[in-house]
C-alpha positions as a printed NumPy array, in Angstrom:
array([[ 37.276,  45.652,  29.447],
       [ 36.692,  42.408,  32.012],
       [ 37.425,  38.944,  30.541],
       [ 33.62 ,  37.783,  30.476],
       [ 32.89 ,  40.906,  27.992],
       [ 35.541,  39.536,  25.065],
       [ 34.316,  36.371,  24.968],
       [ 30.755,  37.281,  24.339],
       [ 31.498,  39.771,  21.534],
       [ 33.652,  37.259,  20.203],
       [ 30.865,  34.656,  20.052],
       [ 28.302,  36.871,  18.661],
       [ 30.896,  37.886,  15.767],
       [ 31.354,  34.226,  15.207],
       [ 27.747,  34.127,  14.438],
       [ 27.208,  36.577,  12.177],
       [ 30.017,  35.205,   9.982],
       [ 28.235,  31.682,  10.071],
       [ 24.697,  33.328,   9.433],
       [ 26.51 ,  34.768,   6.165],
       [ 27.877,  31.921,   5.336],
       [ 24.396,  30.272,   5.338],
       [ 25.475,  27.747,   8.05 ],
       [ 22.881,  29.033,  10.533],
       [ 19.303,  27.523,   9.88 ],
       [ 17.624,  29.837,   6.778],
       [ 14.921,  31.96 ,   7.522],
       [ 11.196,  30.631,   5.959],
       [ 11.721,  33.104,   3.573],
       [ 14.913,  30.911,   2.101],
       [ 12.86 ,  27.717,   2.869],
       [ 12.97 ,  25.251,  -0.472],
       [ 10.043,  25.012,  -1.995],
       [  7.318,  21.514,  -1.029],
       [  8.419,  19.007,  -3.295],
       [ 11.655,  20.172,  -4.195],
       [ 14.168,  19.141,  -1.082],
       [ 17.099,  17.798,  -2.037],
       [ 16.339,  14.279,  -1.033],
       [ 12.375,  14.287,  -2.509],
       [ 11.592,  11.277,  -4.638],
       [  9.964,  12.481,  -7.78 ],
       [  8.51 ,   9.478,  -9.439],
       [  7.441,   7.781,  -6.94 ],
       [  4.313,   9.41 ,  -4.78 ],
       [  5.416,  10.759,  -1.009],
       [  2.96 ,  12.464,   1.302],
       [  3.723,  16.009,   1.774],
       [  5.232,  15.388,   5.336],
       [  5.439,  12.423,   8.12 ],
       [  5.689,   8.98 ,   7.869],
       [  4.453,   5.97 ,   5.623],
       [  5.065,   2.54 ,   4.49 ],
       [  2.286,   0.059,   2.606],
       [  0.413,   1.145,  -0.182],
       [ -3.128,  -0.191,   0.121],
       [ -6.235,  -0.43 ,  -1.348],
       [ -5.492,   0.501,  -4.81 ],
       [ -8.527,   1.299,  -7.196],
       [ -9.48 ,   3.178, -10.375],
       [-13.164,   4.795, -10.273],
       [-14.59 ,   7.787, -12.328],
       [-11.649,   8.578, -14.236],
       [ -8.989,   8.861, -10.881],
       [ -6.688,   6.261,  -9.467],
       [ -7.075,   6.017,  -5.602],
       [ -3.807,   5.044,  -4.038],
       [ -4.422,   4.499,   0.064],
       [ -1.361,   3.829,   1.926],
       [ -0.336,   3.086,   5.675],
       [  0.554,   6.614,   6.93 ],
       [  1.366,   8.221,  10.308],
       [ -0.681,  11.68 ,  10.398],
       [  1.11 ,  12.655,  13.507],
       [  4.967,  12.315,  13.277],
       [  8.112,  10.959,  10.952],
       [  8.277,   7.226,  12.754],
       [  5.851,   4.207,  12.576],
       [  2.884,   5.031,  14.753],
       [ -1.252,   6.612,  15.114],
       [ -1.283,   4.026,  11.756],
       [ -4.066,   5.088,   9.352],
       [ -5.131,   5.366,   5.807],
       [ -3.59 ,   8.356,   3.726],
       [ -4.843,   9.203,   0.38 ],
       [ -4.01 ,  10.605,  -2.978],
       [ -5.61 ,  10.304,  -6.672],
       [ -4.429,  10.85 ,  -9.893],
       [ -5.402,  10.654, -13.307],
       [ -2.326,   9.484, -14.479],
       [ -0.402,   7.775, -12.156],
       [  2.306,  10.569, -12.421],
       [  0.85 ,  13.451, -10.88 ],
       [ -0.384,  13.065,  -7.456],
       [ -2.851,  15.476,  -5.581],
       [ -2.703,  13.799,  -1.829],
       [ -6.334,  14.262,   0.518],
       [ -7.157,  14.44 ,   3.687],
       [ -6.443,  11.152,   5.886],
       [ -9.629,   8.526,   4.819],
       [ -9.185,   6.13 ,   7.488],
       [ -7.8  ,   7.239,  10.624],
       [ -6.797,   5.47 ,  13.68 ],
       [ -9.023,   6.006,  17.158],
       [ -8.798,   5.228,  20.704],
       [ -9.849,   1.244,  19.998],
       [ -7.839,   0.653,  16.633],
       [ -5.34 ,   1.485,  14.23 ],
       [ -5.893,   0.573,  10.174],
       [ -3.322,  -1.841,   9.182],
       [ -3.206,  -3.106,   5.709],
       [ -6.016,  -4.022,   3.375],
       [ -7.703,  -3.536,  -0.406],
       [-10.704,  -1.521,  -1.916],
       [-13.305,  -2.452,  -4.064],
       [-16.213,  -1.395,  -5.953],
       [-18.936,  -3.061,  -4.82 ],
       [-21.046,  -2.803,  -7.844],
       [-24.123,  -4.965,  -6.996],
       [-24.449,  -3.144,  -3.501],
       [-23.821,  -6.487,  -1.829],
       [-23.316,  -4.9  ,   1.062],
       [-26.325,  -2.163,   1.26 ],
       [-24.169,   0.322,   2.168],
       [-24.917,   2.267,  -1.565],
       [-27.427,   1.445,  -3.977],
       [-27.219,  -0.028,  -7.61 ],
       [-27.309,   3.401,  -9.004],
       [-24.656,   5.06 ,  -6.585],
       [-22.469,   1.618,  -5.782],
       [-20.419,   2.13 ,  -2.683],
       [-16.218,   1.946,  -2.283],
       [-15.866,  -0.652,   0.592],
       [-12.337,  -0.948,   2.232],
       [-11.342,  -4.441,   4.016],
       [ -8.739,  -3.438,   6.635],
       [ -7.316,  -5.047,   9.44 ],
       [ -8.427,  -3.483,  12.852],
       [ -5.4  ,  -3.75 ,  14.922],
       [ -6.539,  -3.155,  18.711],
       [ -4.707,  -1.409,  21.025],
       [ -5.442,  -2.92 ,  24.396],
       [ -5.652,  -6.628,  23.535],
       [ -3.172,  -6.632,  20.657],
       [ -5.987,  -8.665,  18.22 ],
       [ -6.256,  -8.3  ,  14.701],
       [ -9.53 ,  -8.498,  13.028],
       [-11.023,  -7.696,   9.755],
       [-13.032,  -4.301,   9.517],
       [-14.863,  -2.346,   6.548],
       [-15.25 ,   1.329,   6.115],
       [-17.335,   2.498,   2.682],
       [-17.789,   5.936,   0.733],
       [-20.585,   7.006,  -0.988],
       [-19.161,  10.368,  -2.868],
       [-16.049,   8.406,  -5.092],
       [-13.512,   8.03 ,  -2.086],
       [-13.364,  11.38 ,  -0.684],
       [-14.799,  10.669,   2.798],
       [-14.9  ,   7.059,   4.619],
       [-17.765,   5.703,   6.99 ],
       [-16.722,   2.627,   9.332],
       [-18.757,   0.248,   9.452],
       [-21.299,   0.034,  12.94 ],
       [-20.82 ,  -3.767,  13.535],
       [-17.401,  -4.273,  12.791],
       [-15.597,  -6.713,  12.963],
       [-16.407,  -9.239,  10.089],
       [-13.727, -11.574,  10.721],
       [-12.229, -12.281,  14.156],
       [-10.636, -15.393,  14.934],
       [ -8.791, -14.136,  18.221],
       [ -5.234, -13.914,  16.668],
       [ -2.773, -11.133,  17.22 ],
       [ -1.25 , -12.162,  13.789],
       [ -4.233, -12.103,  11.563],
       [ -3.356,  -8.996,   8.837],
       [ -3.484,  -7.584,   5.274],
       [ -6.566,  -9.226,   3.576],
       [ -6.688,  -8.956,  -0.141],
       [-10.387,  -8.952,  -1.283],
       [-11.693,  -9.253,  -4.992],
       [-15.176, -10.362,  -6.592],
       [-15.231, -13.913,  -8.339],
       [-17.721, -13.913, -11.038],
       [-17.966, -17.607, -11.598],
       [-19.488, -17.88 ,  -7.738],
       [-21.012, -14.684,  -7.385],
       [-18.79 , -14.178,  -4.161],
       [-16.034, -12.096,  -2.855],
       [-12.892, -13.736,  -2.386],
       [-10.237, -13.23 ,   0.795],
       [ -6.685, -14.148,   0.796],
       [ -4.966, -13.314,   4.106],
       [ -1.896, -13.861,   6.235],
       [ -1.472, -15.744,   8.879],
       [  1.592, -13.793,   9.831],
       [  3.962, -16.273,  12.204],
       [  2.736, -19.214,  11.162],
       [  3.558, -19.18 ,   7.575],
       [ -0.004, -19.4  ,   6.126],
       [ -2.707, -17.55 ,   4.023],
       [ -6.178, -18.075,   4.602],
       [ -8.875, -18.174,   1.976],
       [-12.577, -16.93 ,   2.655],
       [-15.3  , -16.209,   0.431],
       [-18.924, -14.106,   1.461],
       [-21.853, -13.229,  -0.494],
       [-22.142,  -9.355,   0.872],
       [-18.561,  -8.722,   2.598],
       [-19.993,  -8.779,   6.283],
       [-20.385, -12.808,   6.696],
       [-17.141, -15.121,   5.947],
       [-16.635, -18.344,   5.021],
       [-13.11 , -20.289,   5.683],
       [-12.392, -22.012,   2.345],
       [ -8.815, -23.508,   2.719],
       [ -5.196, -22.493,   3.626],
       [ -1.984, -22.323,   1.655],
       [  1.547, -22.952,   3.752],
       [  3.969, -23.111,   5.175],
       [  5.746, -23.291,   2.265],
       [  8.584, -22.069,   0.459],
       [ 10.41 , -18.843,   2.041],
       [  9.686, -19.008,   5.559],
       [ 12.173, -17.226,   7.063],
       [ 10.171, -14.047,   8.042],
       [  6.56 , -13.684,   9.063],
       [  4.201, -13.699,   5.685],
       [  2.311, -10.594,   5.17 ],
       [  0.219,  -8.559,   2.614],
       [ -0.775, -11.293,   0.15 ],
       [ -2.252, -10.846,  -3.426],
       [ -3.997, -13.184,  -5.391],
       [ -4.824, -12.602,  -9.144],
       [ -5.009, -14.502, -12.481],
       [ -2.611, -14.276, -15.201],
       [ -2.978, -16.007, -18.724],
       [ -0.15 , -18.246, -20.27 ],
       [  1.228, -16.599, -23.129],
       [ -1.287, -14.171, -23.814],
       [ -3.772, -17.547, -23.889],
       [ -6.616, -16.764, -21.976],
       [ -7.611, -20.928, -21.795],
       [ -4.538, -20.886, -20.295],
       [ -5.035, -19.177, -16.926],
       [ -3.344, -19.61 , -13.927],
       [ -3.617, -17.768, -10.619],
       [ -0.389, -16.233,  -8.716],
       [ -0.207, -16.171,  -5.072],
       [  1.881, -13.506,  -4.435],
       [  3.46 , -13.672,  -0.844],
       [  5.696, -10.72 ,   0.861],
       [  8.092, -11.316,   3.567],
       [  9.951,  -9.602,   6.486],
       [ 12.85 , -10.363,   6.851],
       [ 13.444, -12.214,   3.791],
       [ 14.424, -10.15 ,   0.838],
       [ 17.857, -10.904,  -1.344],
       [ 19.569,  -7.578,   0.592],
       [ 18.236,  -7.521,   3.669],
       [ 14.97 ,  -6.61 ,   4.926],
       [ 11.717,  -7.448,   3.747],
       [ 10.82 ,  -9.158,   0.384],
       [  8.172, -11.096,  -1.376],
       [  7.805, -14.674,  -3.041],
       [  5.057, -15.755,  -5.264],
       [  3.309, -19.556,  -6.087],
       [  1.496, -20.459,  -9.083],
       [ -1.996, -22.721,  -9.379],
       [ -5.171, -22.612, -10.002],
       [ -8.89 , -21.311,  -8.426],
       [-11.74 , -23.796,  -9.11 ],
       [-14.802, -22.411,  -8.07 ],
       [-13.851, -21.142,  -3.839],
       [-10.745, -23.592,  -3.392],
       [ -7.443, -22.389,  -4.273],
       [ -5.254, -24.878,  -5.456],
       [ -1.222, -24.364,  -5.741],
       [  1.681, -25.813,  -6.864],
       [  4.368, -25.997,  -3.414],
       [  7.931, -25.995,  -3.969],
       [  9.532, -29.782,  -3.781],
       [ 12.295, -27.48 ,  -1.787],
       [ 13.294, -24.67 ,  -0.452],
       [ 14.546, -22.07 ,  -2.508],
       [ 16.419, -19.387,  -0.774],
       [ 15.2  , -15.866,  -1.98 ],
       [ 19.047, -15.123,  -2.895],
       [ 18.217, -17.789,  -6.032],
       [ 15.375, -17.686,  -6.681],
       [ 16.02 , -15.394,  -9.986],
       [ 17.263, -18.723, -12.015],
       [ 13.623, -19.653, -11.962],
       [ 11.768, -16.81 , -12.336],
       [ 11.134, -17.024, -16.106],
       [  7.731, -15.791, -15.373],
       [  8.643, -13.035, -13.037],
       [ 11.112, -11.571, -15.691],
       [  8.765, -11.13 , -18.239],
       [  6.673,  -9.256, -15.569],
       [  9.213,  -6.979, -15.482],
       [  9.56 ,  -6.236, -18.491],
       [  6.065,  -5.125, -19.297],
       [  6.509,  -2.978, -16.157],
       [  9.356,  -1.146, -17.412],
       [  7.479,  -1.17 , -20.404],
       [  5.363,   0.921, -19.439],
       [  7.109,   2.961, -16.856],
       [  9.618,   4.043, -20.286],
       [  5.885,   5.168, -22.107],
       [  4.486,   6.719, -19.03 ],
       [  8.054,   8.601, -18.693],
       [  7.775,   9.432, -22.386],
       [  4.554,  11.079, -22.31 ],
       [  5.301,  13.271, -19.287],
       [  8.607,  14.648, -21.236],
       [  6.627,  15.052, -24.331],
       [  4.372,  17.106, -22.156],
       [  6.567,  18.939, -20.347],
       [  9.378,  19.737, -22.868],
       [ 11.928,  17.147, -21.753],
       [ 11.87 ,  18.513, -17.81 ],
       [ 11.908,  15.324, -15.424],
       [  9.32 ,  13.912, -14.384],
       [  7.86 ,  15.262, -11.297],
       [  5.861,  12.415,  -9.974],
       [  4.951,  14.148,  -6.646],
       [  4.23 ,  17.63 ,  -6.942],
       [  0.716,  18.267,  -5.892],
       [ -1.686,  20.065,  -8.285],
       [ -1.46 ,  23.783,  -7.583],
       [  2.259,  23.146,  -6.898],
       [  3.56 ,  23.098, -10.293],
       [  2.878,  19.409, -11.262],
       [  1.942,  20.12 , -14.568]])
């Protein structure tokens, strides 16, 4: 028997003993089940496969939460960035839908928010069927700009329509992102806050119907400055439980920045009379490593968040007999 012979037969008996020992790849038919790889998060929503990173445009309508996110529908790395989507009726159990908001040849979706546009402001719905409108930013792919877009649904979220004359805000910067939109009762307006990435600002706008904005002020730079400011929020939270005690939060996110490394987030306190947000800037820095000896407020946040992640948890072992909590599963896939 030649030389070249032994070799072969000694490489193909190799094999089999590896294949037995499982150390060759499994066939599909010993493939683990969606949602149940080793390394699967199971409280916290993932898309079935590929890549993502913000959550956006988060909104309860008709009885199901809408979570949006910044998702990659072609591949595992940061890329093709549009809008995936899942709902849920109890922010435990996810069923995840077709991409809403994908990229094109001009644009990908960055960041944004949703809202219910109940007064049809913007004439994409009517008063009986109000539309969903989404505020992203339009990131272009030749020029690099970043611009404010809208997209709207008509049927609860399940299918998105750009808008024909977008943009509604362009003010020719390539770091112009993540606007946070909400309706302001007192002035019958929407409200914008949104970053001003590299130079350490958010910009306020208000408009009547969501298509025409008006600057109102800016906030910065001020506090953490060490990364570029993105993906603002801006809401009102009462003093105590004293609702003539109201103050707004600024909410500010980071990158780099956070206490470990990485990205993390900052927050300012004020208040909103009428359009013009007023707040409160730090008489110093405060470096984000210390920032917990002052964050009475932020504390008790937390709490009330675990709060109600411990009932949430509660109710899905009382419901499922003490099994863990399977956060992800899609319906269909054993995730109830």
């Amino acid at each position: 028997m030649s030389r070249t012979v032994r070799p072969r037969r000694r490489l193909l008996a190799a094999l089999a003993v590896l294949s037995g020992l499982g150390l060759v790849a499994a066939s599909p038919a010993t493939a683990v089940p969606l949602y149940h790889e080793q390394y699967r998060p199971q409280f916290h929503f993932t898309p079935a496969q590929n890549w993502m990173n913000d959550p956006n445009g988060l909104v309860y309508y008709k009885g199901k939460y809408h979570l949006f996110f910044q998702y990659n529908p072609a591949g595992n790395s940061w890329g093709n960035m549009s809008w995936g989507h899942a709902v849920s009726t109890d922010l435990v159990h996810w069923k995840q839908l077709p991409v809403a908001i994908p990229q094109d040849d001009q644009e990908m979706i960055f960041s944004g928010s949703v809202v219910l546009d109940k007064d049809n402001t913007t004439g994409f719905g009517t008063r009986k069927n109000p539309p969903l409108v989404a505020v992203y930013t339009s990131a272009q792919k030749v020029s690099g700009k970043q611009q404010q877009a809208l997209a709207y649904s008509t049927d609860g979220g399940t299918t998105w329509t750009k808008y024909y004359d977008n943009p509604v805000l362009d003010i020719g910067s390539d770091n112009f992102r993540d606007p946070k939109v909400f309706w302001y009762a007192p002035t019958r307006r929407w409200l914008m806050a949104v970053a001003l990435a590299d130079q350490h600002k958010i910009s306020f706008y208000s408009s009547a119907d969501l298509k025409h904005w008006t600057h109102q002020s800016d906030f910065g730079p001020a506090g953490a400055t060490g990364g570029v400011w993105e993906c603002p929020d801006l809401f009102p939270l009462q003093v105590d439980g004293d609702p003539q005690k109201t103050k707004w939060v600024l909410a500010v996110n980071l990158n780099p920045g956070g206490i470990a490394g990485g990205s993390g987030a900052q927050y300012f306190v004020g208040d909103l009379r009428r359009q013009e947000v007023h707040l409160r800037r730090p008489r110093h820095h405060v470096h984000p490593a210390e920032r917990h000896r002052h964050a009475g407020l932020r504390v008790r946040l937390v709490r009330r968040l675990d709060g109600h992640r411990e009932r949430v948890r509660q109710r899905a072992r009382d419901r499922g007999g003490g099994r863990p909590v399977t956060g992800n599963r899609l319906r269909g896939q054993g995730s109830r």
